[in-house]
N, C-alpha and C positions, 0 to 999 in steps of 0.2 A: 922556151919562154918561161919566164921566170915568174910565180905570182908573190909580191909583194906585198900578199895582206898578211896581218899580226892575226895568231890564231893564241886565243886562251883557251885555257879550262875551266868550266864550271868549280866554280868554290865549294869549299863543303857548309852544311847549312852553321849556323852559329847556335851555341848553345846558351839558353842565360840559365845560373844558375841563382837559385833563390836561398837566399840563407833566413833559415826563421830567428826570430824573435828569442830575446833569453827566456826562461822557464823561472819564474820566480817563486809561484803556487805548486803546490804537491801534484795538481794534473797539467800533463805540456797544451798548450796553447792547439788546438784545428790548426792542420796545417794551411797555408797558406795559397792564396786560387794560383792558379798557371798566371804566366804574363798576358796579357793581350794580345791577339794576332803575333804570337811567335812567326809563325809562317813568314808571312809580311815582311814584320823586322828585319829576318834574315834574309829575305828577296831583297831588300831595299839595301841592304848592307855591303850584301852579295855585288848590287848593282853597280853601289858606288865605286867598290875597291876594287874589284878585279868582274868587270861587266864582260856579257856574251861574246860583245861585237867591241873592238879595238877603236880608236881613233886611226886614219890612214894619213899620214902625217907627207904634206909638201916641200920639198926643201927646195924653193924658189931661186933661193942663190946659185944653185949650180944649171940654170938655164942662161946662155950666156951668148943669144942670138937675137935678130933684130926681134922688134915688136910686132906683128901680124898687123897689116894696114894693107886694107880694101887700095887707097891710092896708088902703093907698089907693085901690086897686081903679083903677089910671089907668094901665092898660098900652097900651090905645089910642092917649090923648094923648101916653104916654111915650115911642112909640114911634115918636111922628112928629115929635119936637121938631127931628132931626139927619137928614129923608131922605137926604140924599149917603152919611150913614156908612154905611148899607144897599146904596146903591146898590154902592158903593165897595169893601162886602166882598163883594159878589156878583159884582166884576168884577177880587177876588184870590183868587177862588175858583177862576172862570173859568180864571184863566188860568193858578194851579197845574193844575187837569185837565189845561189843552190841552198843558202841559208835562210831564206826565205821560204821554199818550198817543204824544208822541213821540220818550221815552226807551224805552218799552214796546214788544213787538215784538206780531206779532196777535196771536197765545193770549194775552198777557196782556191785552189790550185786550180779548178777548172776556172775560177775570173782570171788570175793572172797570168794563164799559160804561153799567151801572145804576145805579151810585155818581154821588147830588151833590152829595158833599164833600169835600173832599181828605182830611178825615180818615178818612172811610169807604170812599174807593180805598185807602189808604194800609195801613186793616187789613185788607181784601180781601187785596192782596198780601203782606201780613206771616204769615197766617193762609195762602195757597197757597205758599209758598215754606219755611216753619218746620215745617208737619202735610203729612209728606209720605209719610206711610204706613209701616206696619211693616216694609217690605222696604228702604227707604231707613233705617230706624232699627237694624238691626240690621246693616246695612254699614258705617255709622259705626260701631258699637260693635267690628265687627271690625276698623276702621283704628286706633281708636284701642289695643287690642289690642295691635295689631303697630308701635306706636309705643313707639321704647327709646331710655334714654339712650345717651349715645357721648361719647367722648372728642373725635369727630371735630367734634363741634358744642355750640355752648355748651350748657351745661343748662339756663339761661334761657328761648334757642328755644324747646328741646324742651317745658318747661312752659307756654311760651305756646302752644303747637301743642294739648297735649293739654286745656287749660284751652279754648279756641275750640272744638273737638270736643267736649266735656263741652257746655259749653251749648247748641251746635245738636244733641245728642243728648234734650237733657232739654225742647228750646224745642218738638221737636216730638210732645210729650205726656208725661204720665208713664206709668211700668210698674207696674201689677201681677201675682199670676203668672199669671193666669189667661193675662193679655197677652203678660205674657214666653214664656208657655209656647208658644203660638201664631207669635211669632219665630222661637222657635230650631226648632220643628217647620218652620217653613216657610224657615228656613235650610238645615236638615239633607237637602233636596230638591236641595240647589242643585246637587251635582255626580253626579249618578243622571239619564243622559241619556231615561231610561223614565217619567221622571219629571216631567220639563220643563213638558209641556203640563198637568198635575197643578197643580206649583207654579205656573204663568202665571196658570190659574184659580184657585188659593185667593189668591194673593196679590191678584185684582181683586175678588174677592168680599167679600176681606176689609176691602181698602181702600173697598169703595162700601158696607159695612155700617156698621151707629150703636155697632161696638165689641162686645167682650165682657160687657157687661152694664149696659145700656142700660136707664133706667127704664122698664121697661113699663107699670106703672101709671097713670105721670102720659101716659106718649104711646105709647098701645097698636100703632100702625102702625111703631113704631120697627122695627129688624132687626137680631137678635142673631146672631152671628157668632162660634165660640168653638172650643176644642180638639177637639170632639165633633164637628163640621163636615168638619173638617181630616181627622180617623180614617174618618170617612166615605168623605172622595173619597180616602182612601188605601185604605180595602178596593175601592172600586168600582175602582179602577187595577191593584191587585191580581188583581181578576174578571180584568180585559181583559189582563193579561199569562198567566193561563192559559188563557183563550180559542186565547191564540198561539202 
C-alpha cells in the first residue's frame, strides 16, 4: 500500500535584519529595539510558504465509473471499482493521526486515543479545549470586563482583543440564567478564603454534571446540577464554620 500524503520539512526560522539609521553627530544613534514578535513573523511566514501539513490534492477526472446511487443498489461493486483509492485514504488518515499524536502532549493523547478519523480527533479536541467549564467561562467574562480602550493603543487592537474573547466565551457554551446564575454564585466564592474548599467542589461537580436542566425525560440517568445545589453546600459550610 502506498501512502500518498506530501511530507515537508520544517523551514528554517527567517531572519529580519535591521539596518540603523546614518550617524550624522560625533556619537552613533542607541541602537535600535529587536522587531516585534520575531518568533510570530516567522511562524506565520513559515506557515504560509512551506506549512507542516500539505494540501492532499484530488484528481477527480481520472475516476471514470458510474455515480453511487442508492436506486442501482450497486454499492458493493461500486465500491471496488478504485481499491488503491481506499487504501490510499486510509493511509492519509493514518498519518494525519500519527501527526496528531505528536503535536499532542499525553492528556491530550489520552482524549483522542479512540478516535479513527482525523475528523473525530479533531472535534474531540475542539469540544475539550472550547467547553471548558463554568469557572473558565466566567474568568474570561471578567477579562474581558477589565478590557478598555486607551489612547496608548490602537483601538483596533483593542477590538480585535475583545472581539477573540467574545467568541472563545460564547464557543464554550451558551447562558441562561439559571447558568449564569450558577457562575456568578460560584464566582462570588472566589476571594472568601473559608470558602475555597466549597467553591473547589461546586465548581467539579458542576463541571462533571449534564448542566442545569438536562432532559430528563428522554435520558433519565442524566444529572442535574443548578442554583439550589450551590445554596445547599453553601448552608452545609455554613453548619461547619459554626461548628468552629
Amino acid at each position: 500500500m502506498t501512502d500518498s500524503t506530501e511530507y515537508t520539512c520544517p523551514s528554517s526560522p527567517v531572519s529580519i535584519i535591521s539596518v540603523p539609521d546614518p550617524v550624522f553627530g560625533p556619537l552613533p544613534p542607541p541602537p535600535p529595539p529587536p522587531p516585534p514578535d520575531c518568533k510570530n513573523m516567522s511562524t506565520t511566514l513559515s506557515d504560509t510558504t512551506r506549512p507542516s501539513v500539505s494540501i492532499i490534492t484530488l484528481n477527480t477526472s481520472l475516476f471514470k465509473h458510474d455515480s453511487l446511487s442508492k436506486d442501482q443498489n450497486h454499492f458493493s461493486s461500486w465500491r471496488q471499482t478504485e481499491p488503491h483509492v481506499y487504501s490510499n485514504w486510509n493511509a492519509n488518515n493514518g498519518s494525519i493521526l500519527g501527526f496528531m499524536g505528536l503535536v499532542t502532549d499525553n492528556a491530550e493523547q489520552e482524549v483522542i486515543k479512540d478516535a479513527k478519523t482525523a475528523q473525530a480527533t479533531w472535534k474531540l479536541l475542539v469540544q475539550r479545549h472550547t467547553q471548558e467549564g463554568p469557572v473558565k467561562q466566567v474568568q474570561l467574562i471578567q477579562e474581558a470586563l477589565n478590557v478598555h480602550y486607551s489612547s496608548s493603543e490602537k483601538y483596533s487592537n483593542t477590538s480585535s482583543k475583545l472581539t477573540t474573547l467574545n467568541k472563545h466565551i460564547w464557543d464554550m457554551g451558551s447562558l441562561d440564567s439559571e447558568l449564569f446564575l450558577c457562575i456568578i454564585m460560584i464566582n462570588s466564592m472566589l476571594n472568601v478564603p473559608e470558602l475555597h474548599a466549597t467553591r473547589e467542589n461546586v465548581a467539579q461537580q458542576f463541571t462533571q454534571s449534564d448542566g442545569t436542566s438536562p432532559d430528563l425525560i428522554k435520558n433519565p440517568t442524566t444529572r442535574k446540577y443548578d442554583s439550589t445545589d450551590i445554596k445547599r453546600a453553601l448552608d452545609m459550610a455554613r453548619f461547619r464554620f459554626k461548628d468552629h
